[in-house]
TILORO-834771 format. One record per atom (N, C-alpha, C): x, y, z; atom name; chain; residue number from 0. Coordinates in steps of 0.02 Angstrom, whole numbers, plus 32768, in hexadecimal, padded with zeros to 4 digits. Layout:
N
<rec <X, Y, Z>, 'CA', 'A', NUM> ...
***
This chain:
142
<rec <E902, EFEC, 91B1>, 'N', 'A', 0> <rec <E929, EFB9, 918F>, 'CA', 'A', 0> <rec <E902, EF9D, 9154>, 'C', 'A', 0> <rec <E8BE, EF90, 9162>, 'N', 'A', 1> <rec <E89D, EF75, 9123>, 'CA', 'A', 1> <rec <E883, EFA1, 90FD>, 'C', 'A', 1> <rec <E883, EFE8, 90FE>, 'N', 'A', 2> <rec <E89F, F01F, 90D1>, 'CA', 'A', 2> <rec <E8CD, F018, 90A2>, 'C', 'A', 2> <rec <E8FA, F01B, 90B3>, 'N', 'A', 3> <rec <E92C, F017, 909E>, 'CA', 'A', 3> <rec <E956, EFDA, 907B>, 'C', 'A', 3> <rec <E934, EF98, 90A7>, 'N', 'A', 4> <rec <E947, EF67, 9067>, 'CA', 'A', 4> <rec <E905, EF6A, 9029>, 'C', 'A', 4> <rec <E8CC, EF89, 9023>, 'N', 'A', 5> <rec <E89E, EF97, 8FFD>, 'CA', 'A', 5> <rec <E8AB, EFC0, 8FBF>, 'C', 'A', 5> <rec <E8CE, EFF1, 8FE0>, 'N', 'A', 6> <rec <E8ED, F02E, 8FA8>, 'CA', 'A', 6> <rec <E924, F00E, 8F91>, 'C', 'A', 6> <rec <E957, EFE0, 8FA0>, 'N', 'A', 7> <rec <E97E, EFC5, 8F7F>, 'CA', 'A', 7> <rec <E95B, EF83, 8F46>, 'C', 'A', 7> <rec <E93E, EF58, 8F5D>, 'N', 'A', 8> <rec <E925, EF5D, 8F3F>, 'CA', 'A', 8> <rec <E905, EF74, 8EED>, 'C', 'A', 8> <rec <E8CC, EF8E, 8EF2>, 'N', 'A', 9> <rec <E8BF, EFD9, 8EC0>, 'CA', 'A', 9> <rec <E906, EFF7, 8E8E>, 'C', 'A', 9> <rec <E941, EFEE, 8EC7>, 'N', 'A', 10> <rec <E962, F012, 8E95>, 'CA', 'A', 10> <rec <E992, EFD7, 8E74>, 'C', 'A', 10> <rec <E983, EFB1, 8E7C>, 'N', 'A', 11> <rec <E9A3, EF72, 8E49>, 'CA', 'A', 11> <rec <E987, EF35, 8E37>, 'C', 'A', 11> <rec <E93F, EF63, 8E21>, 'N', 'A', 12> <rec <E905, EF21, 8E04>, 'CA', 'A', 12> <rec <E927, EF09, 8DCB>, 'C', 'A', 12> <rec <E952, EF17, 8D93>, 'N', 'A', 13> <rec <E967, EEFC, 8D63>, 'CA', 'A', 13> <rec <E994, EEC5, 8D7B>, 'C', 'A', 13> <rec <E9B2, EEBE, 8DBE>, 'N', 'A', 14> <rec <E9D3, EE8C, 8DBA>, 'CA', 'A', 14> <rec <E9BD, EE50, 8DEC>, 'C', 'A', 14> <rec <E98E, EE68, 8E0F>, 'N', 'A', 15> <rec <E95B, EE40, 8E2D>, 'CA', 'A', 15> <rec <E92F, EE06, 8E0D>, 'C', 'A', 15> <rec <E91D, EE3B, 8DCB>, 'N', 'A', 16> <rec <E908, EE0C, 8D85>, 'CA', 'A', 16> <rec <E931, EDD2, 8D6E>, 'C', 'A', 16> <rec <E96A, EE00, 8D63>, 'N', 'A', 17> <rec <E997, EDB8, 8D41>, 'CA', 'A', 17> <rec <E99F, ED9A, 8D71>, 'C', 'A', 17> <rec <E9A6, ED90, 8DAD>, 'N', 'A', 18> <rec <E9BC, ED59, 8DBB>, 'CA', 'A', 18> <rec <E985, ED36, 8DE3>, 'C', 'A', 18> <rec <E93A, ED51, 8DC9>, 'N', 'A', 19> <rec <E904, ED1C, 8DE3>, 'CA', 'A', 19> <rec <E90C, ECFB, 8DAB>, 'C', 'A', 19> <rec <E923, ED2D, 8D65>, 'N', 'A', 20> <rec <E8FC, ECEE, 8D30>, 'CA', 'A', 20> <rec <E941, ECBA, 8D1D>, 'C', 'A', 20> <rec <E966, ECCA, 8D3C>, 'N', 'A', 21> <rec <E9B8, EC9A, 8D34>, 'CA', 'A', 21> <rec <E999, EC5B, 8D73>, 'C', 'A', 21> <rec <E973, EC70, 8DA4>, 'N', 'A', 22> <rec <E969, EC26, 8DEC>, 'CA', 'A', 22> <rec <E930, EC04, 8DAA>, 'C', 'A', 22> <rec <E903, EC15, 8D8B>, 'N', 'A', 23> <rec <E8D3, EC01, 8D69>, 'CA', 'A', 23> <rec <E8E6, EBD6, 8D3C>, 'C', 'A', 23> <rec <E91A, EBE6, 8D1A>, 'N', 'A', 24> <rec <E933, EBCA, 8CE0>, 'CA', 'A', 24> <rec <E94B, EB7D, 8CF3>, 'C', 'A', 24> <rec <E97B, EB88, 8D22>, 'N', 'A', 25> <rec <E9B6, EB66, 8D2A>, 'CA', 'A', 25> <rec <E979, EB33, 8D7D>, 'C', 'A', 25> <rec <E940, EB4B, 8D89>, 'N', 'A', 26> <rec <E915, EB11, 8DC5>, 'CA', 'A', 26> <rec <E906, EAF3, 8D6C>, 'C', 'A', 26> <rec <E8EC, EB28, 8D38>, 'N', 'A', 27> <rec <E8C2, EAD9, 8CF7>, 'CA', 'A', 27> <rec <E900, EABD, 8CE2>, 'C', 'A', 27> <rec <E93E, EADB, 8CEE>, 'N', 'A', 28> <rec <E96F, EAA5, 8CCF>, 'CA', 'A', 28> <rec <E97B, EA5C, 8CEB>, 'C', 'A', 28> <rec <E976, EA7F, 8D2A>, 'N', 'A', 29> <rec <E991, EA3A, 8D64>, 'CA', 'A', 29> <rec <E936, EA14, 8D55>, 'C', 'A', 29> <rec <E8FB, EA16, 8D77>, 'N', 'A', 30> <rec <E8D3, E9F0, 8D5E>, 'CA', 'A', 30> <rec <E8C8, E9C8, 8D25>, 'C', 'A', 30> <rec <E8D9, E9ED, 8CE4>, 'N', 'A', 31> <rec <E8EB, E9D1, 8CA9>, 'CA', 'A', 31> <rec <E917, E993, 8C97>, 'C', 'A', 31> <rec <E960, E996, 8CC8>, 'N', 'A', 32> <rec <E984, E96C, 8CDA>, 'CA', 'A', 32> <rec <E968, E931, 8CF7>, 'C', 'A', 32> <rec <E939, E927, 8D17>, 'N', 'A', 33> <rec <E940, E900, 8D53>, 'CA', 'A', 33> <rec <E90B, E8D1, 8D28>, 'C', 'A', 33> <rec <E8CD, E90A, 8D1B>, 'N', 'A', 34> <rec <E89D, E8CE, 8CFF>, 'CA', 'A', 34> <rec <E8BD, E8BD, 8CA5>, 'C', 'A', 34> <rec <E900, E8BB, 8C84>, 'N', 'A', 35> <rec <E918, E8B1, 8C52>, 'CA', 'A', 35> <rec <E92A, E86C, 8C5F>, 'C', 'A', 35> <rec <E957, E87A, 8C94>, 'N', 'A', 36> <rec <E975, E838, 8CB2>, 'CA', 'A', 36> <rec <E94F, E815, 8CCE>, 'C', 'A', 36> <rec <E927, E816, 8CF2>, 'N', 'A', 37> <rec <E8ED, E7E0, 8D09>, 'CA', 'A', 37> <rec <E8CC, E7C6, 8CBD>, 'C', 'A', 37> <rec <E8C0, E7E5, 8C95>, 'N', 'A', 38> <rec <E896, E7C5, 8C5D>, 'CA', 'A', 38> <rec <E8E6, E79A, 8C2D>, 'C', 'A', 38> <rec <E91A, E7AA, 8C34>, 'N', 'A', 39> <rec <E954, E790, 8C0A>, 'CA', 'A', 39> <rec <E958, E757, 8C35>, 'C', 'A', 39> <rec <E944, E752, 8C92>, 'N', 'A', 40> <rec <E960, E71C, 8CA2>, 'CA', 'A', 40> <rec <E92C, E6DD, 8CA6>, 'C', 'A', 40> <rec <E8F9, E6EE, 8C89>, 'N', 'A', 41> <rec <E8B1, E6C2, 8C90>, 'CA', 'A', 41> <rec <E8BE, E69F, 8C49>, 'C', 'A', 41> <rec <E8D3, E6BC, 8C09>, 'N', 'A', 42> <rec <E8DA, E6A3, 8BBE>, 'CA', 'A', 42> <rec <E917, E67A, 8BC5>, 'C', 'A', 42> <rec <E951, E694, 8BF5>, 'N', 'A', 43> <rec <E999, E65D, 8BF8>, 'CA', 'A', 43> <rec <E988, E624, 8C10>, 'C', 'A', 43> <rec <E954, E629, 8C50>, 'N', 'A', 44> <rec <E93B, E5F3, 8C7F>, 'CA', 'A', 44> <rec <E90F, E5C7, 8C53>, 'C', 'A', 44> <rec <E8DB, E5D4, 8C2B>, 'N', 'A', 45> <rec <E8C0, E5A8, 8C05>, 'CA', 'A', 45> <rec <E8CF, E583, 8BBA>, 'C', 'A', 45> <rec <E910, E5AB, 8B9F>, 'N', 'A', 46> <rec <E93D, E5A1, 8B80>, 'CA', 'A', 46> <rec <E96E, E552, 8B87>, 'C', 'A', 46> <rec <E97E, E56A, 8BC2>, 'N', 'A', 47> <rec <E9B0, E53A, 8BE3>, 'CA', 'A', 47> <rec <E982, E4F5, 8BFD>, 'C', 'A', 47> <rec <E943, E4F3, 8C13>, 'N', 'A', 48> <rec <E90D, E4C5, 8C39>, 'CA', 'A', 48> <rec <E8E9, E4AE, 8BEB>, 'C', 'A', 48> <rec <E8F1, E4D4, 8BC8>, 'N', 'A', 49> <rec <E8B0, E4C5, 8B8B>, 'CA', 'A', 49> <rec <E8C6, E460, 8B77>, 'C', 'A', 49> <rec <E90B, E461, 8B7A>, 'N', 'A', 50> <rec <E91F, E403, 8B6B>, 'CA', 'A', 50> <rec <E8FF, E3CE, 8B9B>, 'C', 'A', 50> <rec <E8F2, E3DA, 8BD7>, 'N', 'A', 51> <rec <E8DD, E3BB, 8C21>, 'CA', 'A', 51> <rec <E882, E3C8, 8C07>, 'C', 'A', 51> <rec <E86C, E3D0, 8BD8>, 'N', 'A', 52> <rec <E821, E3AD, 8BD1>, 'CA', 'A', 52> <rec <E7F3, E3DF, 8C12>, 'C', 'A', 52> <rec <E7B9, E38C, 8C21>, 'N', 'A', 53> <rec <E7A8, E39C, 8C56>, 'CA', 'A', 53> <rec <E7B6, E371, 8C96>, 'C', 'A', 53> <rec <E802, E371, 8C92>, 'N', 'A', 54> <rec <E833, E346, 8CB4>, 'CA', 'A', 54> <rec <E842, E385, 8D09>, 'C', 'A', 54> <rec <E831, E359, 8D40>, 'N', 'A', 55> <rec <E823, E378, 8D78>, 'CA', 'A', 55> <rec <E876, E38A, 8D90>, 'C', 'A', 55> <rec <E8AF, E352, 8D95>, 'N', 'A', 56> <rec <E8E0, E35B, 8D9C>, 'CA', 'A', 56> <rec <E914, E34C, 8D78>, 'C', 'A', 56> <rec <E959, E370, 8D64>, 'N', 'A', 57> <rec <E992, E35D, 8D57>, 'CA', 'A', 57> <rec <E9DE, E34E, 8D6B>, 'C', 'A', 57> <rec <E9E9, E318, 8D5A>, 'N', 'A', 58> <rec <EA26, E307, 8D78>, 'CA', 'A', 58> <rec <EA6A, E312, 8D50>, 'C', 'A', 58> <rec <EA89, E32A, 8D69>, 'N', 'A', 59> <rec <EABF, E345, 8D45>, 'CA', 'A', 59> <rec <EAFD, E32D, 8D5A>, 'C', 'A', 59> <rec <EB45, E31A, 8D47>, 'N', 'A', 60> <rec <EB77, E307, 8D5B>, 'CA', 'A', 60> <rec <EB8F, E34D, 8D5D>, 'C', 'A', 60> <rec <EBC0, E34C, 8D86>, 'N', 'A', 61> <rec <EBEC, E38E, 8DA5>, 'CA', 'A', 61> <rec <EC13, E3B3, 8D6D>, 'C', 'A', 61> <rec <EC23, E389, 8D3C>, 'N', 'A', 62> <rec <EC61, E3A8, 8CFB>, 'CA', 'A', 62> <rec <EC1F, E37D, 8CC9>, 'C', 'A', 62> <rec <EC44, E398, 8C78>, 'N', 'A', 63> <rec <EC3C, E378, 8C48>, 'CA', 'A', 63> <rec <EC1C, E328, 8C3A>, 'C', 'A', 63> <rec <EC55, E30E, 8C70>, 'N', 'A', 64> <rec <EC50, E2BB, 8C5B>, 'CA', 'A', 64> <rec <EC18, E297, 8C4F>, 'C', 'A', 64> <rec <EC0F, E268, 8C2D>, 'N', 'A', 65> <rec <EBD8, E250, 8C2E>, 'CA', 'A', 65> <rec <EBC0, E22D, 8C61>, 'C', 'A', 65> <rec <EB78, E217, 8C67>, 'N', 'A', 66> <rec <EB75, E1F1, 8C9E>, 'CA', 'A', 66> <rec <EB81, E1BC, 8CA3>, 'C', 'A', 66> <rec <EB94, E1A3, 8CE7>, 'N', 'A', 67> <rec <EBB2, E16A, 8CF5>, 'CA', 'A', 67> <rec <EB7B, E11C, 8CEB>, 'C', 'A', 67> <rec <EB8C, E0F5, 8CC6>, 'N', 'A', 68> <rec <EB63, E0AE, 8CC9>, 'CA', 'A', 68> <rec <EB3A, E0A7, 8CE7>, 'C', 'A', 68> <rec <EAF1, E096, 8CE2>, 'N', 'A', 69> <rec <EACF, E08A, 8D16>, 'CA', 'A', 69> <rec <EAA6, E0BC, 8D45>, 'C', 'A', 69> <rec <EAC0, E107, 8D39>, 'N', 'A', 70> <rec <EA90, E133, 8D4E>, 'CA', 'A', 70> <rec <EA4D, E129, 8D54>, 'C', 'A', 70> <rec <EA44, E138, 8D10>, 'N', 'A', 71> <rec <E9FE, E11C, 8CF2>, 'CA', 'A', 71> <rec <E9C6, E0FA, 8D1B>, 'C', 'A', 71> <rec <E9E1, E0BB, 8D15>, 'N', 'A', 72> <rec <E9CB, E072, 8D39>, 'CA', 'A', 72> <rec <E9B7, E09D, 8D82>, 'C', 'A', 72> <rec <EA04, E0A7, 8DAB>, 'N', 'A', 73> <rec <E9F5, E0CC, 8DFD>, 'CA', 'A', 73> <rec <E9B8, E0EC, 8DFE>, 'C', 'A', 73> <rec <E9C6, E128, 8DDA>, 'N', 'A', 74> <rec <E988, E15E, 8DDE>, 'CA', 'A', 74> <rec <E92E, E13E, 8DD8>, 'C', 'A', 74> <rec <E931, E116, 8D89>, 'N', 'A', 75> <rec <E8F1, E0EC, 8D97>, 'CA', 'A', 75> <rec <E8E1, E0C9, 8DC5>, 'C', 'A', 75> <rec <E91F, E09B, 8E08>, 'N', 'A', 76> <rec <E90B, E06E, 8E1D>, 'CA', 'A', 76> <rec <E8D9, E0A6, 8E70>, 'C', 'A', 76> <rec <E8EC, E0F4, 8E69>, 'N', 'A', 77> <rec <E8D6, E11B, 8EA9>, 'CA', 'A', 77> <rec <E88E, E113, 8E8E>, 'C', 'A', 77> <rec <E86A, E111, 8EDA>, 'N', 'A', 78> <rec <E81E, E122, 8EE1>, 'CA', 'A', 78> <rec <E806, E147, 8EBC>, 'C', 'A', 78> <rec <E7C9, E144, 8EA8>, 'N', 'A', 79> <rec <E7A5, E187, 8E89>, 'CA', 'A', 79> <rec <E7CF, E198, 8E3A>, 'C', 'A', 79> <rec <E7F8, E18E, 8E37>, 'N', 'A', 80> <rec <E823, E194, 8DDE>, 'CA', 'A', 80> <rec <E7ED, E172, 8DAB>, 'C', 'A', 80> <rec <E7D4, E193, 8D85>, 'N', 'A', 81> <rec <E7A7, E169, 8D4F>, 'CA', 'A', 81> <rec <E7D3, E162, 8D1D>, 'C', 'A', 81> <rec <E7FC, E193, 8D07>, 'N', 'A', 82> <rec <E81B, E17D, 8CD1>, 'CA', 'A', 82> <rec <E868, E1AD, 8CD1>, 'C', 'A', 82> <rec <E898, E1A0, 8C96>, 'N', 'A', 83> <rec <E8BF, E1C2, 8CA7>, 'CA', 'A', 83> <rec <E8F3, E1CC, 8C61>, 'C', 'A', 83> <rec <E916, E1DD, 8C5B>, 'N', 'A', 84> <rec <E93A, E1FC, 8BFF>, 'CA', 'A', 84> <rec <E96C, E220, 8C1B>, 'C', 'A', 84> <rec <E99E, E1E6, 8BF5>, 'N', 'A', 85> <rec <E9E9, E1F6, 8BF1>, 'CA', 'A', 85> <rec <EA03, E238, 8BA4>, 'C', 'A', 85> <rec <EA04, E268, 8BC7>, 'N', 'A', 86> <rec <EA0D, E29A, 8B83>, 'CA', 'A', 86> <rec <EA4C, E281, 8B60>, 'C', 'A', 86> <rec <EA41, E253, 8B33>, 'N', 'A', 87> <rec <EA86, E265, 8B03>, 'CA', 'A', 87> <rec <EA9C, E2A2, 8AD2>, 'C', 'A', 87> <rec <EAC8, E2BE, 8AD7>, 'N', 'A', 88> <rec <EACA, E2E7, 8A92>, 'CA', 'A', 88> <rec <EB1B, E2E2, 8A7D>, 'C', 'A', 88> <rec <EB16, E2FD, 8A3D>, 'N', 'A', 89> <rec <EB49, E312, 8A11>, 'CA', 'A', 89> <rec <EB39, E340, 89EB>, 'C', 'A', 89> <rec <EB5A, E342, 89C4>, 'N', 'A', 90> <rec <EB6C, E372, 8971>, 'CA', 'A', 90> <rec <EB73, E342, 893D>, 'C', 'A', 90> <rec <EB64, E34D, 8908>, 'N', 'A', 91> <rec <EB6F, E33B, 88CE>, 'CA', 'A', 91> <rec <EB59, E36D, 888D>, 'C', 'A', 91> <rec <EB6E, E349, 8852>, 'N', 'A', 92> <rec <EB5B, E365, 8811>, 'CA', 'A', 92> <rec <EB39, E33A, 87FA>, 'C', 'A', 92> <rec <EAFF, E348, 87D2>, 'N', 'A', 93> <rec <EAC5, E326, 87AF>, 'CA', 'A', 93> <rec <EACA, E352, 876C>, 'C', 'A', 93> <rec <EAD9, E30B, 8740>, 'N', 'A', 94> <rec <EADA, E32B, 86FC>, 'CA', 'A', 94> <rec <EAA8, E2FE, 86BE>, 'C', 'A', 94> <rec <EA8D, E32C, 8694>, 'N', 'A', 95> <rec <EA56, E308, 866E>, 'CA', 'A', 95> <rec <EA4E, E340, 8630>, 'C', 'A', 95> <rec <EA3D, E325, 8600>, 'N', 'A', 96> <rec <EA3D, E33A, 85D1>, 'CA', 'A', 96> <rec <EA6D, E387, 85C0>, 'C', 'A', 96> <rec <EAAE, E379, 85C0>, 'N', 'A', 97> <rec <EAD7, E3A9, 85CD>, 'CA', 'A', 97> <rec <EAD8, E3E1, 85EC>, 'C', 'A', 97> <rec <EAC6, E3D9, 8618>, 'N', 'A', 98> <rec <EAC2, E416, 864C>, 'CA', 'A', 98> <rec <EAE3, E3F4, 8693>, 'C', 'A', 98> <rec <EAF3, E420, 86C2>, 'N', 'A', 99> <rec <EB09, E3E2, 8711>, 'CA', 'A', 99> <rec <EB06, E436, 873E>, 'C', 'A', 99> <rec <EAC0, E404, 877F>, 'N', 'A', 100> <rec <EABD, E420, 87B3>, 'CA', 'A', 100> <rec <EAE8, E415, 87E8>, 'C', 'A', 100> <rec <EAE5, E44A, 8817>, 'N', 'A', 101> <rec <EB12, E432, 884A>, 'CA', 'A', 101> <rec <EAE4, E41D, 8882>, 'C', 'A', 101> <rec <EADB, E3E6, 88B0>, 'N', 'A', 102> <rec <EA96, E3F2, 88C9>, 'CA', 'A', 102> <rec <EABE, E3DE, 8922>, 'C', 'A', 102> <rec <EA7F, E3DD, 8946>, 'N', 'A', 103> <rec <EAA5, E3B6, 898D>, 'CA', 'A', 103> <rec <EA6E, E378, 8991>, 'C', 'A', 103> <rec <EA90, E33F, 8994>, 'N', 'A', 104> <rec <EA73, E301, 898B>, 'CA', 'A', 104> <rec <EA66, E2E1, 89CA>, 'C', 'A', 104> <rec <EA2F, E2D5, 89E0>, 'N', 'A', 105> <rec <EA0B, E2C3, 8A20>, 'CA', 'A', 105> <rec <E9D5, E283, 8A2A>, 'C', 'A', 105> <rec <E9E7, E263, 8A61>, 'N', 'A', 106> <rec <E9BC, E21B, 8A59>, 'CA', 'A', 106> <rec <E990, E226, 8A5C>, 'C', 'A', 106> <rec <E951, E200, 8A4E>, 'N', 'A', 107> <rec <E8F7, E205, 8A66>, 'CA', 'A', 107> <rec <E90A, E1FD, 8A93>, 'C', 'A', 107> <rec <E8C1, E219, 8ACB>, 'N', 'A', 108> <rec <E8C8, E203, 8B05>, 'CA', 'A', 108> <rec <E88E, E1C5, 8B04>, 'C', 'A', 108> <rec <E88F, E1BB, 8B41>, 'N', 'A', 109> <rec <E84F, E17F, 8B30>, 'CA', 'A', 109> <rec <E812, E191, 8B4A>, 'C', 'A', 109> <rec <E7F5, E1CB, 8B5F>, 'N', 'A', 110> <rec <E7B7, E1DA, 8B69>, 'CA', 'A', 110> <rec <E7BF, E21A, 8B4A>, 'C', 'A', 110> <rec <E76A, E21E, 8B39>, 'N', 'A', 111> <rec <E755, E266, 8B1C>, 'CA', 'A', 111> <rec <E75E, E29C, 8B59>, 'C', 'A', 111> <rec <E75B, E277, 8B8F>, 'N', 'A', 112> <rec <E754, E2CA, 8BBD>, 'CA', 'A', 112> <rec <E7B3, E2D4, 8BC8>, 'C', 'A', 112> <rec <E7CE, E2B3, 8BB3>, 'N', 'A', 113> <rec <E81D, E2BC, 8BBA>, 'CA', 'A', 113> <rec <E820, E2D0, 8B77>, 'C', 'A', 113> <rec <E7EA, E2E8, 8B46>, 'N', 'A', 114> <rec <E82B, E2FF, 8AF9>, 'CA', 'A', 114> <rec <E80F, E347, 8B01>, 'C', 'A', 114> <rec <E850, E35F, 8AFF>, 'N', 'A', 115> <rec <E852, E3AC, 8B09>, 'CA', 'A', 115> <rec <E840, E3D1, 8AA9>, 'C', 'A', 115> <rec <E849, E399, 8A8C>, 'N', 'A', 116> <rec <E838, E3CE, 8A2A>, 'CA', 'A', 116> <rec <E819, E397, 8A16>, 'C', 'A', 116> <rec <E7D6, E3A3, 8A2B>, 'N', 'A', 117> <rec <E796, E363, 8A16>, 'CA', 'A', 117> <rec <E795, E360, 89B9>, 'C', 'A', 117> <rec <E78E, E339, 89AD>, 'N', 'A', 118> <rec <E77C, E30F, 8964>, 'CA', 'A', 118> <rec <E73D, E33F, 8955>, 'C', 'A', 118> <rec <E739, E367, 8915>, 'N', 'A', 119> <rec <E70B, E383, 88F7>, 'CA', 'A', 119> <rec <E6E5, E359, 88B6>, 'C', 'A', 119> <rec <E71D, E33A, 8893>, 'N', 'A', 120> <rec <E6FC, E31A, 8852>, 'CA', 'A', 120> <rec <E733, E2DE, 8860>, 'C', 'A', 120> <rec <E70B, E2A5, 884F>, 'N', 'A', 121> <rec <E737, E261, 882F>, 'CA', 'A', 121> <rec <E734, E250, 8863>, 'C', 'A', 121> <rec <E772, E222, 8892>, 'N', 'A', 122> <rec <E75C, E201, 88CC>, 'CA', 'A', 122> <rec <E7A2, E203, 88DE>, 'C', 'A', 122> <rec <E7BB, E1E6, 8928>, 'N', 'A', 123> <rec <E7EB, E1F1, 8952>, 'CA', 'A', 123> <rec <E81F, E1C4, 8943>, 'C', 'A', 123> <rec <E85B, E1C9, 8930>, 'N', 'A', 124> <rec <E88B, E184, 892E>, 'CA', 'A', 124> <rec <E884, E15F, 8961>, 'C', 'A', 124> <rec <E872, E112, 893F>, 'N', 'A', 125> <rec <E86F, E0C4, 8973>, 'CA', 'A', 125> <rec <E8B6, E0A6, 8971>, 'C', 'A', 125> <rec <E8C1, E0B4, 8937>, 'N', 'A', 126> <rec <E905, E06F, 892F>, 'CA', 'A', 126> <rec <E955, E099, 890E>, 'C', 'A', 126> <rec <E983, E07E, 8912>, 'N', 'A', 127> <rec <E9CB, E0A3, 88EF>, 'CA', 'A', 127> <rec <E9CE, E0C6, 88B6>, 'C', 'A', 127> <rec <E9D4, E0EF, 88AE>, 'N', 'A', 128> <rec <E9E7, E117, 8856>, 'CA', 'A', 128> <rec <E9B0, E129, 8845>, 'C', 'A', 128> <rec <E97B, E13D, 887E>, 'N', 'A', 129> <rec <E94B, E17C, 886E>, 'CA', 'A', 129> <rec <E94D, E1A9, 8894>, 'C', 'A', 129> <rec <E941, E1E1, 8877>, 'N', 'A', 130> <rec <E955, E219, 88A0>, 'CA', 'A', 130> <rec <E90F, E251, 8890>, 'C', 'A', 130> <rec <E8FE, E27C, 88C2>, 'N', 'A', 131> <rec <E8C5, E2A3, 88C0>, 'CA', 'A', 131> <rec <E8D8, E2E8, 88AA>, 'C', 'A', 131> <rec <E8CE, E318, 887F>, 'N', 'A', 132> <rec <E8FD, E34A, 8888>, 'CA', 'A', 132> <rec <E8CF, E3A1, 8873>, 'C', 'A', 132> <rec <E8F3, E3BF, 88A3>, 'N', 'A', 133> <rec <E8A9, E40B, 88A3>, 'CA', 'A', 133> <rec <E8B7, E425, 8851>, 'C', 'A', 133> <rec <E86A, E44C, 8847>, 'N', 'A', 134> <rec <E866, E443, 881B>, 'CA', 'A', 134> <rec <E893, E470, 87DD>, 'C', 'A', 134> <rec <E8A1, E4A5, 87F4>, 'N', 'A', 135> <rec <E8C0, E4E8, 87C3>, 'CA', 'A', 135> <rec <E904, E4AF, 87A9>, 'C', 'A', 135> <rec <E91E, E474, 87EA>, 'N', 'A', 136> <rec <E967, E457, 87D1>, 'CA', 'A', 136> <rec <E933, E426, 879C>, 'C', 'A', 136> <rec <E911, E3FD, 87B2>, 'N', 'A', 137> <rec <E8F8, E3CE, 8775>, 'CA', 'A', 137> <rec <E8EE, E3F0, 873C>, 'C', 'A', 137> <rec <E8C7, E437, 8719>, 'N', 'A', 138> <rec <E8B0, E455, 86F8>, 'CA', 'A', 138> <rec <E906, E467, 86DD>, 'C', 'A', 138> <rec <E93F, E48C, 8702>, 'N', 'A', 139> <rec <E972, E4A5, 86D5>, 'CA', 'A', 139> <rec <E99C, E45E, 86C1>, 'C', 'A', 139> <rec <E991, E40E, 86D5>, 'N', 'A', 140> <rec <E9A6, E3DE, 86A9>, 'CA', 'A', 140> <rec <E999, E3D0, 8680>, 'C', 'A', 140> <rec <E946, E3C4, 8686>, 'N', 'A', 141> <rec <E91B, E3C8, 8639>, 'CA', 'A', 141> <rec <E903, E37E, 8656>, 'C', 'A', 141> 
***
């Protein structure tokens, strides 16, 4: 018997070939896959976390809505909370010397370890109707 599956074999090494080098191809395809997506889901994950600082937890409402009054306050008043930042955002247009960005407009937070796009040059908005802004948008206003 192991004659004979031997000589068979032998007599159809050409297709023995192809289809070791078709399992070869298609095991680097699937590996290829797997560690693609593991490295796509580590850049979405820190993508998505990069706003949360070096902020340990987030609280999120179930839909859209904003949060309800007083969150804030709750969350600071728990044990162990040192600090805490209500993300506001929007959209807007910022326009200056005839040109207008489209930007997404976001409150300071109030600690450095809560600002997720730290201040490089100039200093952090304190008070109303200053705004901090990265630099390629400051540079294409002028």
């Amino acid at each position: 018997m192991l004659r004979y599956t031997l000589r068979q074999m032998r007599a159809s090494l050409r297709h023995l070939l192809a289809a070791a080098t078709a399992i070869v191809v298609s095991t680097g395809f699937v590996a290829a896959a797997l560690v693609g997506s593991g490295a796509m889901n580590d850049v979405l994950r820190n993508l998505m976390t990069l706003r949360m600082a070096d902020g340990d937890l987030l609280v999120r409402p179930p839909d859209i809505t904003p949060a309800p009054p007083g969150v804030e306050q709750s969350i600071k008043a728990v044990d162990g909370v040192e600090d805490t930042y209500l993300i506001l955002e929007s959209w807007g247009d910022l326009a200056a010397n005839g040109s207008v960005e489209s930007v997404t407009v976001q409150a300071a937070a109030n600690s450095p370890q809560l600002t997720a796009w730290p201040v490089t040059e100039g200093a952090e908005p304190t008070k109303a109707g200053e705004v901090s802004l990265a630099a390629g948008v400051a540079r294409r206003l002028g």
